[in-house]
C-alpha positions in Angstrom: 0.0 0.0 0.0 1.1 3.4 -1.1 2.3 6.3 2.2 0.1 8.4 2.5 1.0 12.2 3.0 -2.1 13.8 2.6 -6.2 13.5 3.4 -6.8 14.9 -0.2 -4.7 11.4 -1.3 -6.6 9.4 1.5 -10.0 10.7 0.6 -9.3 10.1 -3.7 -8.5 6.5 -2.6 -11.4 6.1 -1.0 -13.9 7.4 -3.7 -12.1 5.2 -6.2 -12.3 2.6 -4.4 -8.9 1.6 -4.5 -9.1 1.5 -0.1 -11.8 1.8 2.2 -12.0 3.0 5.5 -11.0 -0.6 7.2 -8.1 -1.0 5.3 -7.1 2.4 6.0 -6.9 1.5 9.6 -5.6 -1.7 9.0 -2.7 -0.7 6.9 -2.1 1.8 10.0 -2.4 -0.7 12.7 0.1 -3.0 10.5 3.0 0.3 10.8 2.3 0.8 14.4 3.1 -3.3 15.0 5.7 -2.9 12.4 8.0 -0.5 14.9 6.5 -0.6 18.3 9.7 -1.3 18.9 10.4 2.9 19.1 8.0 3.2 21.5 6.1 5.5 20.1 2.6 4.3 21.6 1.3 4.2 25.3 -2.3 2.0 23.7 -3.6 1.5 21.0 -7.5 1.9 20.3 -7.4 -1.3 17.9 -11.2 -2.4 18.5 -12.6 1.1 18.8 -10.9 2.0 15.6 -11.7 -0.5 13.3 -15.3 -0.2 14.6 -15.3 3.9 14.0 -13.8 3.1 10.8 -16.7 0.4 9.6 -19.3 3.6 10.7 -16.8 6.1 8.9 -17.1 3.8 5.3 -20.8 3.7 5.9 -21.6 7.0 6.2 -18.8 8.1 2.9 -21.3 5.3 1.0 -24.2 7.2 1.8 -23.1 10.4 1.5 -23.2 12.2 4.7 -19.4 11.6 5.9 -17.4 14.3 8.1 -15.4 16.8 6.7 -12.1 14.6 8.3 -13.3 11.1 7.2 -10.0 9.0 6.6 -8.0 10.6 8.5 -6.6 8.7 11.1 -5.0 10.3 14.4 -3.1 9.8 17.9 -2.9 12.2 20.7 -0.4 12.6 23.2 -0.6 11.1 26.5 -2.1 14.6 27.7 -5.4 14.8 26.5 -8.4 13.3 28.4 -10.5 10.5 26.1 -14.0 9.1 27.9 -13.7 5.8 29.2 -9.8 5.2 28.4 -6.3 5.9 30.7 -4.6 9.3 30.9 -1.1 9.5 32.4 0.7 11.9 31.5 3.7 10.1 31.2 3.8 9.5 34.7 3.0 7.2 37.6 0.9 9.4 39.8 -1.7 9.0 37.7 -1.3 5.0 36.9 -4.8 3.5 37.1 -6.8 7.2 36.6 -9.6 6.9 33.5 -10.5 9.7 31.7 -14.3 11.0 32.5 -14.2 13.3 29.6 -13.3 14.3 26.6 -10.8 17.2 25.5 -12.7 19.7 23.4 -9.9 19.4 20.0 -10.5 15.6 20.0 -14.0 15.7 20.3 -14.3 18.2 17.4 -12.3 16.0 15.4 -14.3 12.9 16.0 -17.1 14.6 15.0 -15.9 15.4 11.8 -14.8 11.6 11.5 -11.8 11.5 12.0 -10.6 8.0 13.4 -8.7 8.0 16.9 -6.4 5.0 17.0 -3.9 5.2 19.9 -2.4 7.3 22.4 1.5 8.8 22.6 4.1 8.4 24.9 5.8 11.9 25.8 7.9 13.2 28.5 6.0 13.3 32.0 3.4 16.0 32.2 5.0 17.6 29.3 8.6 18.4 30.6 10.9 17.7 28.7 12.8 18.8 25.4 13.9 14.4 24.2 10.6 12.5 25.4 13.3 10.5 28.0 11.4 11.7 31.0 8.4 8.9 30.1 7.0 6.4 32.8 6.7 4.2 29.5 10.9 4.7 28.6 12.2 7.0 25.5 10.4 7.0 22.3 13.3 6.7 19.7 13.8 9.0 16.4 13.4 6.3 13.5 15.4 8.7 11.2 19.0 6.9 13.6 17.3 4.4 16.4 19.9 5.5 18.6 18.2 9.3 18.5 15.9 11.1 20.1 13.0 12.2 18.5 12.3 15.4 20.3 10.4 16.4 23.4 7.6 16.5 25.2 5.5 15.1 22.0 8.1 13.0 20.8 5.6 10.2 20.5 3.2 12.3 18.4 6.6 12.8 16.1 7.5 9.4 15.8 3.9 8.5 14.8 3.5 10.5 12.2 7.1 10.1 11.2 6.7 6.3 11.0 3.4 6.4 9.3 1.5 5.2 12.4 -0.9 8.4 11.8 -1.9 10.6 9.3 -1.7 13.1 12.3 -1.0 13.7 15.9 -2.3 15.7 18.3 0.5 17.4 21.1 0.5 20.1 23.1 3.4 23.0 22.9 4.3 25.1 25.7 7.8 26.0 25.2 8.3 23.9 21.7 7.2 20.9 22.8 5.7 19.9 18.7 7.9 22.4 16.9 11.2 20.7 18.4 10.1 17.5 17.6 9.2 17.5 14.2 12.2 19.4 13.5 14.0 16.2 14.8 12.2 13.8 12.9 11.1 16.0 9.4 7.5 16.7 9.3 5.3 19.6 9.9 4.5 20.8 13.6 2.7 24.3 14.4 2.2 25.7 17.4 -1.0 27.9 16.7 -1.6 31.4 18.5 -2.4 31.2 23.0 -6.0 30.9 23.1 -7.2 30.2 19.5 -7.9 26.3 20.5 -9.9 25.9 23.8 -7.6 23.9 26.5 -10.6 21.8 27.7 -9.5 17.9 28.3 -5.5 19.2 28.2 -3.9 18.3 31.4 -2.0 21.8 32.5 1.3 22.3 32.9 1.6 25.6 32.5 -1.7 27.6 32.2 -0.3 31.0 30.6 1.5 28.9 27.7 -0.1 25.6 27.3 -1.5 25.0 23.5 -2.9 22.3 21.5 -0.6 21.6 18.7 -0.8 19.8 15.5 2.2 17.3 13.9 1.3 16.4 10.1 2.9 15.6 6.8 1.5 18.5 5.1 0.5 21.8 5.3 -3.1 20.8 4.3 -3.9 18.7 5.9 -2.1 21.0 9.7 -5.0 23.8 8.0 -8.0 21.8 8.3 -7.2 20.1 11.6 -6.4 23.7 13.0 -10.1 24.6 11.5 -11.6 22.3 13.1 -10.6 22.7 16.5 -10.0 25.8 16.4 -12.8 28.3 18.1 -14.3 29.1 21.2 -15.8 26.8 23.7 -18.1 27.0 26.9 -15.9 24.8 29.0 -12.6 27.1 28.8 -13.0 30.9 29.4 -9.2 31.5 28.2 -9.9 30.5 24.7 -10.2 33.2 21.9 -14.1 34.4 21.1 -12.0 35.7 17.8 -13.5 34.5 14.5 -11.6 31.3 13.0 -10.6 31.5 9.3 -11.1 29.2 6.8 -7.8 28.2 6.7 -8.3 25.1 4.5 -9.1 27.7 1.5 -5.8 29.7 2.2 -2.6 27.9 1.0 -1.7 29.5 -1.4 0.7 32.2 -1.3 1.1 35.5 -3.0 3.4 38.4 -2.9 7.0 39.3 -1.5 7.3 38.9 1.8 8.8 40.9 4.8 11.3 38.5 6.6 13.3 39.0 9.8 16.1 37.1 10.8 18.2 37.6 14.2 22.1 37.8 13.9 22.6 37.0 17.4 21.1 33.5 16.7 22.6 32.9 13.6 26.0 33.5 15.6 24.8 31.7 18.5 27.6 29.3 19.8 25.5 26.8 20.7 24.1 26.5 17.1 25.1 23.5 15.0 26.9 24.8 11.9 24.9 22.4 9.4 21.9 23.8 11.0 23.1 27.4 10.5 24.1 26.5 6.9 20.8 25.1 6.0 18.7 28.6 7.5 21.2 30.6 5.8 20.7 29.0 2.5 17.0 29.7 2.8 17.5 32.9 3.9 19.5 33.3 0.0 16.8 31.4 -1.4 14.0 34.0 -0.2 16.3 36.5 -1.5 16.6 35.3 -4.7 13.0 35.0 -5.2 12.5 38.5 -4.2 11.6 38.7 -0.7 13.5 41.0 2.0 15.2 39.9 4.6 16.0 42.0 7.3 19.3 41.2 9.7 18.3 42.1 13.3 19.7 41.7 16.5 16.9 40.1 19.1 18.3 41.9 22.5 16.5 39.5 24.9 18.2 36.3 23.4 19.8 35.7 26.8 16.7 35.9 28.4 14.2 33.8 27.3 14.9 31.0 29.2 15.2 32.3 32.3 12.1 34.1 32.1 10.6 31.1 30.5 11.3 28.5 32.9 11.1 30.7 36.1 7.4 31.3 34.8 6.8 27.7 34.0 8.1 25.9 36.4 6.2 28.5 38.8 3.4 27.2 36.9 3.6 23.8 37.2 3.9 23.9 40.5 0.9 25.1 41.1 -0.8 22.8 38.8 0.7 19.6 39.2 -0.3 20.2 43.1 -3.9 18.5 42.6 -1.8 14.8 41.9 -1.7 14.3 45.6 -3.0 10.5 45.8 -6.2 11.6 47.8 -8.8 11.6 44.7 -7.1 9.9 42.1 -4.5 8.1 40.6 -1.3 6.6 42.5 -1.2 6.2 46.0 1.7 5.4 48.4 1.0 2.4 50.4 4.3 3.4 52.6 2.4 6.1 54.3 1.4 5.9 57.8 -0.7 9.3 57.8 -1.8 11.8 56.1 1.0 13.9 55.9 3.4 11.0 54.9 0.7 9.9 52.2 0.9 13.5 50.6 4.8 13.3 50.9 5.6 9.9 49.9 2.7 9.6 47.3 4.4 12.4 45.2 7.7 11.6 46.0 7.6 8.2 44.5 4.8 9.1 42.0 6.6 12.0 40.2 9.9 12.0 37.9 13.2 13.3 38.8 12.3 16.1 36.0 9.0 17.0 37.4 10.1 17.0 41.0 13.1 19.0 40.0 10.6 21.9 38.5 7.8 21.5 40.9 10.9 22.4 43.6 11.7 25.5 41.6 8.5 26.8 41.1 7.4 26.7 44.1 11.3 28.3 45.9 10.5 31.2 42.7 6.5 31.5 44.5 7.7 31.5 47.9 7.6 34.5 50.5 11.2 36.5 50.1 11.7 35.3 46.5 8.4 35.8 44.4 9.4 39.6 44.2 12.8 38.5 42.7 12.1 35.9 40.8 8.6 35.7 39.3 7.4 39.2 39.7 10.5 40.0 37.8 10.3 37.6 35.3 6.9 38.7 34.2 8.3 42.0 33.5 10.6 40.5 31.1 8.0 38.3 29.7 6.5 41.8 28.9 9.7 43.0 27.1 9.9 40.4 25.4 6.3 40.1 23.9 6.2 44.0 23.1 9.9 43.9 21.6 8.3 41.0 19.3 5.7 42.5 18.7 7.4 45.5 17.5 9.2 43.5 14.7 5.8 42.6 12.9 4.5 46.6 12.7 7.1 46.3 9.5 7.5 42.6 8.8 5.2 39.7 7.9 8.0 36.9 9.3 10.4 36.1 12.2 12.5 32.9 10.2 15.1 31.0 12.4 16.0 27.8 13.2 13.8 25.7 15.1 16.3 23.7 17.3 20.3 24.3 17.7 20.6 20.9 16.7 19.4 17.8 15.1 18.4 14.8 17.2 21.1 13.8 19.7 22.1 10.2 21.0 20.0 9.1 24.1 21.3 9.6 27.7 23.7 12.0 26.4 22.2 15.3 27.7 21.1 13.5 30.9 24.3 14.8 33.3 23.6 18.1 32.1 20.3 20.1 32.5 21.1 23.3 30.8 22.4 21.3 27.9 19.0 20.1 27.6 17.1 23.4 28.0 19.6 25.3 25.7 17.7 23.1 22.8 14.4 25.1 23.6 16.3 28.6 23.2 14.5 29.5 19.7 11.2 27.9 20.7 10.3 29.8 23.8 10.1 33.4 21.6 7.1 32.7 20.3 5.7 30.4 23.3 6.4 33.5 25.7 4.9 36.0 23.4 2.1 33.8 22.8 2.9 34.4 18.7 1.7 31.5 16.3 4.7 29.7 14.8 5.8 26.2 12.5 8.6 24.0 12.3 9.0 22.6 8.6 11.6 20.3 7.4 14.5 21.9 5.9 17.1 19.1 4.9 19.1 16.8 6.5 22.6 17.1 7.9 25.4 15.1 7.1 24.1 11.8 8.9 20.5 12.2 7.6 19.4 13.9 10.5 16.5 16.1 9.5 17.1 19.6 10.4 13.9 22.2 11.1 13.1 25.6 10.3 10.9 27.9 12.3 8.7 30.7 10.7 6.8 33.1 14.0 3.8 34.9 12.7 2.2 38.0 13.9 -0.9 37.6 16.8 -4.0 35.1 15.4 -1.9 35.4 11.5 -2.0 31.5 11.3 -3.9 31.9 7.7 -0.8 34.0 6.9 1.7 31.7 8.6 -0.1 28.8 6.8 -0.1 30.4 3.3 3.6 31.4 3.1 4.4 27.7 4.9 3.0 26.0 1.9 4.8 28.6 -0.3 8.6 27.8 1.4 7.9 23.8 1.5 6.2 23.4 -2.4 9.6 26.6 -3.7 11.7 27.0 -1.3 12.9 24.5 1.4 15.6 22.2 0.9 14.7 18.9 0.0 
């Protein structure tokens, strides 16, 4: 059976009758048996998708299918799903059942889409190599002895590995954009607030967003569509019309583009990585676009300010996991206090415990001046100075990651060595800007290498448009 790369292929099949709907699933179900050994599932819907996908054929027969029939999906280990497990990666909530369902996979049902499994990812979303999983590592199936990016490095590897047509993650800090740079596909990080949260287990509240990990810039439109919009069961999401953004891929014009020199001389930068941006920087020349060489002041910043706030965050959130209601309990406790202590202590990660401990030092009396007072201030540099950029620009280009996908275990002994590969993510994460990672080549091992393109506040019809334009003209291939 042919890949498939795209819905429009998927859905042509389909009316030809050259597939239907239960082969579809089928041929999926064979790829995720085929390389379970990277790990990149937590469960796998079998029954419930093969019986969606016998409603699914029945209703294309008669003519009143969803706007999302044949396309089959995973979501990360985040998202709630009624009647099935949600753990987050993580062992405090081992044995907890979802009672709901997250708004964005809901809509997409609707529209009949076909759910088949659910992602492994780094616990509760922290982490930057998907190593910090209850489950173990997924692996990169670009070098099996690579990560494929974190938190939603399951998602990745799905649709990487043709598991999936599409994955759902969830981005606060990079978390799809980093990994689909690792492992060559499509992730975007849409604008804070344009897709309700609902059914998304927090992490952090102020930065949290659904995101979408395809094969093509199609088919990221019309999943974005259709989740996209407000909902009654999250008061932070936009009430701002959603586009039509499945009509608007197609690109037109010269474009205003903005690099940062400071990144491009960044030491921690790869040089194939900085030879790849820079040779689509000359390509966008060439084909008659500016590009404008800036210096972004609050480079050293970002992560600071980004995982001060986060972590700050988190700490308040993850404080509900406290084995009273739900999930894992200690049976080593003796009382109440010692439940609450040893619960989390042997229920949480090294990772999580390590920025549950700083967020809550950064909130505590004497410090939350100094740190997370402070910190918000910068956040507000940061988002106005970014915001300045696009008053006389259409683009922020840069690479997504300093790197391509690195061996496992060898960032382990060093923290800031792993956050350092979030430094061009946060930007747009902390100024709550929409943004994509696309493939741009491979380095010298085959290693796929991304490239990031930030759009101004709810532009994601522009940021889809011009995406198209740089994969289909521009990109290297």
């Amino acid at each position: 059976m042919s890949t498939y790369d795209s819905l429009s292929r998927i859905q042509s099949d389909i009316d030809s009758g050259a597939i239907d709907c239960v082969g579809l699933v089928n041929y999926y179900l064979s790829n995720i048996h085929k390389y379970k050994h990277l790990n990149a599932l937590t469960a796998v819907y079998e029954r419930d998708a093969l019986a969606k996908a016998k409603k699914v054929q029945a209703k294309i027969d008669n003519g009143t299918a969803g706007r999302l029939a044949g396309m089959v999906f995973t979501i990360k280990d985040v998202y709630c799903h009624t009647g099935h497990a949600l753990q987050c990666g993580s062992k405090i909530l081992e044995g907890f059942e979802s009672q709901f369902t997250a708004t964005c996979v809901q809509r997409l049902l609707d529209e009949d889409a076909i759910l088949i499994g659910r992602n492994n990812c780094d616990e509760f979303a922290m982490g930057s190599s998907n190593e910090n999983s209850i489950f173990g590592p997924a692996i990169n199936a670009a070098g099996e002895n690579k990560v494929p990016g974190g938190s939603s490095g399951g998602s990745a590897v799905a649709v990487q590995s043709n598991m999936c047509l599409v994955s759902i993650g969830s981005d606060t800090g990079g978390s799809v954009r980093q990994p689909a740079a690792y492992c060559g596909i499509i992730g975007l990080k849409p604008n804070y607030g344009r897709i309700s949260r609902h059914g998304l287990s927090a992490y952090a509240s102020s930065f949290d967003s659904v995101g979408i990990l395809a094969r093509s810039v199609e088919d990221t439109a019309i999943t974005l569509e259709i989740m996209a919009g407000p909902d009654e069961y999250d008061t932070t999401v936009s009430q701002t019309k959603v586009p039509v953004y499945s009509n608007h891929v197609s690109w037109e014009g010269k474009a205003k583009v903005v690099c940062f020199d400071n990144i491009l001389k960044h030491e921690g930068l790869h040089e194939e990585v900085r030879s790849a941006t820079e040779q689509t920087y000359k390509s966008l020349q060439e084909q008659g676009h500016s590009l404008d060489h800036l210096g972004f002041e609050y480079l050293d910043y970002v992560l600071p300010t980004y995982y001060i706030l986060t972590t700050a965050e988190a700490s308040t959130n993850l404080s509900r996991y406290d084995g009273v209601r739900f999930g894992y309990r200690s049976e080593n406790a003796h009382d109440l206090e010692s439940m609450y202590k040893k619960t989390r202590s042997e229920g949480f990660g090294i990772e999580v415990k390590k920025r549950i401990l700083l967020g809550t030092y950064v909130l505590s009396e004497g410090f939350y001046d100094a740190y997370f007072t402070k910190a918000q201030k910068v956040r507000r540099l940061i988002k106005e100075e970014t915001h300045s950029i696009f008053e006389n620009h259409d683009f922020i280009i840069l690479p997504t990651a300093p790197t391509t996908a690195f061996e496992l275990n060898s960032h382990n002994r060093d923290p800031l060595e792993m956050y350092l590969e979030d430094i061009f993510t946060v930007q747009a994460s902390l100024a709550g800007l929409p943004a994509i990672s696309l493939p741009n080549g491979t380095d010298k091992n085959g290693m796929p290498i991304g490239i990031q393109v930030i759009a101004n506040t709810f532009e994601e019809e522009k940021l889809l448009s011009f995406s198209k334009y740089l994969v289909d003209q521009v990109l290297a291939k």
